[in-house]
C-alpha positions in Angstrom: -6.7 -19.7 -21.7 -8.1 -20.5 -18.4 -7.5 -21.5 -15.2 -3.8 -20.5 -13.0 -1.9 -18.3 -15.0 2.2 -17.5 -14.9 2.6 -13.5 -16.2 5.3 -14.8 -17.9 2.6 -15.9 -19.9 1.1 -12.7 -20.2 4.2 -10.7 -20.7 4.7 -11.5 -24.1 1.2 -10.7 -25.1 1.1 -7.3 -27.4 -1.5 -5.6 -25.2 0.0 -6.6 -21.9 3.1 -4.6 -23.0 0.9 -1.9 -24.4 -1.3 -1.1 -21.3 2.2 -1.9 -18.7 4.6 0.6 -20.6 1.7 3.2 -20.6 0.5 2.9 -17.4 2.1 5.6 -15.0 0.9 4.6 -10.9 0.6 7.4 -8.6 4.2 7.9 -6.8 2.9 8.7 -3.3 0.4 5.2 -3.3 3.4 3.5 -4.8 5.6 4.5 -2.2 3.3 4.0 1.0 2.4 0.5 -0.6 6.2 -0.2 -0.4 5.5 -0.3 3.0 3.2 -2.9 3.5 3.6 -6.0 5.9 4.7 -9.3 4.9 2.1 -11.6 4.4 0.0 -9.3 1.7 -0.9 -10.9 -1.5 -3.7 -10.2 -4.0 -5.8 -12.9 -5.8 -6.5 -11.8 -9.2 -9.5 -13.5 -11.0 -10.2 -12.1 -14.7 -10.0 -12.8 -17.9 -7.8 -11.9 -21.2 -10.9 -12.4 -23.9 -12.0 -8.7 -22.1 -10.5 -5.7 -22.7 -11.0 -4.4 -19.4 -9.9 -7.2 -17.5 -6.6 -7.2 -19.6 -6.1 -3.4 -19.0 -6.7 -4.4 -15.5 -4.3 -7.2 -15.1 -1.3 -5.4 -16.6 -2.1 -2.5 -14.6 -1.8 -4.6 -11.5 0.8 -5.7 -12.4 2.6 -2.5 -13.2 1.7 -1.3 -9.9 3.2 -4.6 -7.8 6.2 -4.1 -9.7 6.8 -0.5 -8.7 5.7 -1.9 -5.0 8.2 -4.1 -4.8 6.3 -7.4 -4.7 7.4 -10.9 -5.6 6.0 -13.2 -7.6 4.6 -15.3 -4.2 2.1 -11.8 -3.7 0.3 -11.7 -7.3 -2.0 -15.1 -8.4 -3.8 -15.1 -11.4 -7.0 -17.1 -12.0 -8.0 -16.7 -15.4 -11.8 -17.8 -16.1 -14.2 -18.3 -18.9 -17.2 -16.4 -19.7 -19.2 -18.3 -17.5 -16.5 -17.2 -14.4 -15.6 -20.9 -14.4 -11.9 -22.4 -14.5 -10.5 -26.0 -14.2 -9.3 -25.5 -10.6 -13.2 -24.4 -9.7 -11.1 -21.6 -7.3 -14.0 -19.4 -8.0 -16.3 -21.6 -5.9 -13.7 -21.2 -2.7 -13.6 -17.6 -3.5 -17.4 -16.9 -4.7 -16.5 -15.1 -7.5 -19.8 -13.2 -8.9 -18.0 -10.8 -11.5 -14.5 -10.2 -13.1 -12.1 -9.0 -12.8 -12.4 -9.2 -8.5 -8.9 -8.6 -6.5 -8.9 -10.6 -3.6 -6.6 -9.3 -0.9 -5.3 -11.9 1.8 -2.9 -11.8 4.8 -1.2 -14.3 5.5 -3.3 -16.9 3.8 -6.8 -15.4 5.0 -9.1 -12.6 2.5 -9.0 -9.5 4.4 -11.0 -7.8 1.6 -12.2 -7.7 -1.9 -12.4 -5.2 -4.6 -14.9 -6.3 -7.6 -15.3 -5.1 -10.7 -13.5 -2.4 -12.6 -12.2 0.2 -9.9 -12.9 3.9 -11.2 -9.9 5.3 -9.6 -6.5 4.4 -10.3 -5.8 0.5 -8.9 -2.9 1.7 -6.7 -4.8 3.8 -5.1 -8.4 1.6 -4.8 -5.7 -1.2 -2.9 -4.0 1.5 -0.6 -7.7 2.4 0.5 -9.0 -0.7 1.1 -5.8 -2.5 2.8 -6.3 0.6 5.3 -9.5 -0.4 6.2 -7.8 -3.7 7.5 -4.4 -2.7 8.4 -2.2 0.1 9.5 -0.7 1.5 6.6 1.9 5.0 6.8 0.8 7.2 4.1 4.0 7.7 2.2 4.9 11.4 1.6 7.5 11.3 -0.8 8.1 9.6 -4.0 9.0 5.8 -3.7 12.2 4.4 -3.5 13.8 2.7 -7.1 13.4 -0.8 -7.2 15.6 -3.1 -9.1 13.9 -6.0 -9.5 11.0 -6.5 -11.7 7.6 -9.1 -11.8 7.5 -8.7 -15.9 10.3 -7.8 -18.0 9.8 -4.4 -20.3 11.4 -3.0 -22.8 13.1 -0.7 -20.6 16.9 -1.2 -20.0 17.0 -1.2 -16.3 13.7 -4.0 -15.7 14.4 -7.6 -15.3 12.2 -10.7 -13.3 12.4 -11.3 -9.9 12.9 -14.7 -9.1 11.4 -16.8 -6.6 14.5 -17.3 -5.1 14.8 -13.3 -4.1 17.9 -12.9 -6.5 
């Protein structure tokens, strides 16, 4: 599979549910990355033939579900192993390696992260966004979220809808 991806695509997969049940975000990045502005979305381009870039993706998304963020703030650009897709977005986003998170505002990169972070991708996102914009470090654990990006196999985790339902 290549080119735009839908996680409901990816939800089903085995070792998307593996690596998003397992994965456990730091509470205090979670919670001051609730408290980003509107306009903040990250660009994901990977791939799910990697291992890496599939523990990657479903840690992202782990993390933007804790955040809080809706479906509009995550885009997924899968691409083959010549970092090529149908849509040729990588050539608009010069993508040299996978996976690369792209972090726009508003429609406009602000910054990039590529390759594999070696810290925890909560925290590699909270660091670079305050680079760029004024972020409050949160102090406390985050606030409970109802809605969900991917459903789990947890009771209280459902999809947020476009709509904002």
């Amino acid at each position: 599979m290549i080119g735009t991806v839908d996680v409901y695509y990816l939800e089903d997969s085995r070792w998307f549910q593996k690596v998003y049940n397992r994965y456990i975000p730091l509470e205090n990045e979670i919670a001051s990355l609730q408290q980003l502005p509107s306009g903040i979305k990250v660009v994901f381009f990977g791939s799910i033939w990697q291992d890496k870039t599939q523990e990657a993706l479903a840690k992202l998304y782990k993390t933007a579900d804790m955040a809080g963020f809706t479906e509009d703030q995550i885009q997924i650009y899968l691409v083959d192993g010549n970092l090529k897709s149908p849509e040729e977005l990588e050539k608009n986003y010069q993508i040299a390696q996978i996976p690369t998170y792209i972090i726009e505002q508003d429609g406009k990169e602000i910054s990039r992260i590529e390759g594999l972070p070696q810290k925890p991708i909560e925290q590699v996102l909270l660091t670079t966004l305050e680079f760029e914009i004024p972020i409050a470090r949160a102090t406390s654990a985050p606030a409970p979220r109802d809605a969900k990006l991917v459903k789990n196999t947890s009771k209280e985790s459902k999809i947020k809808k476009r709509s904002g339902e």
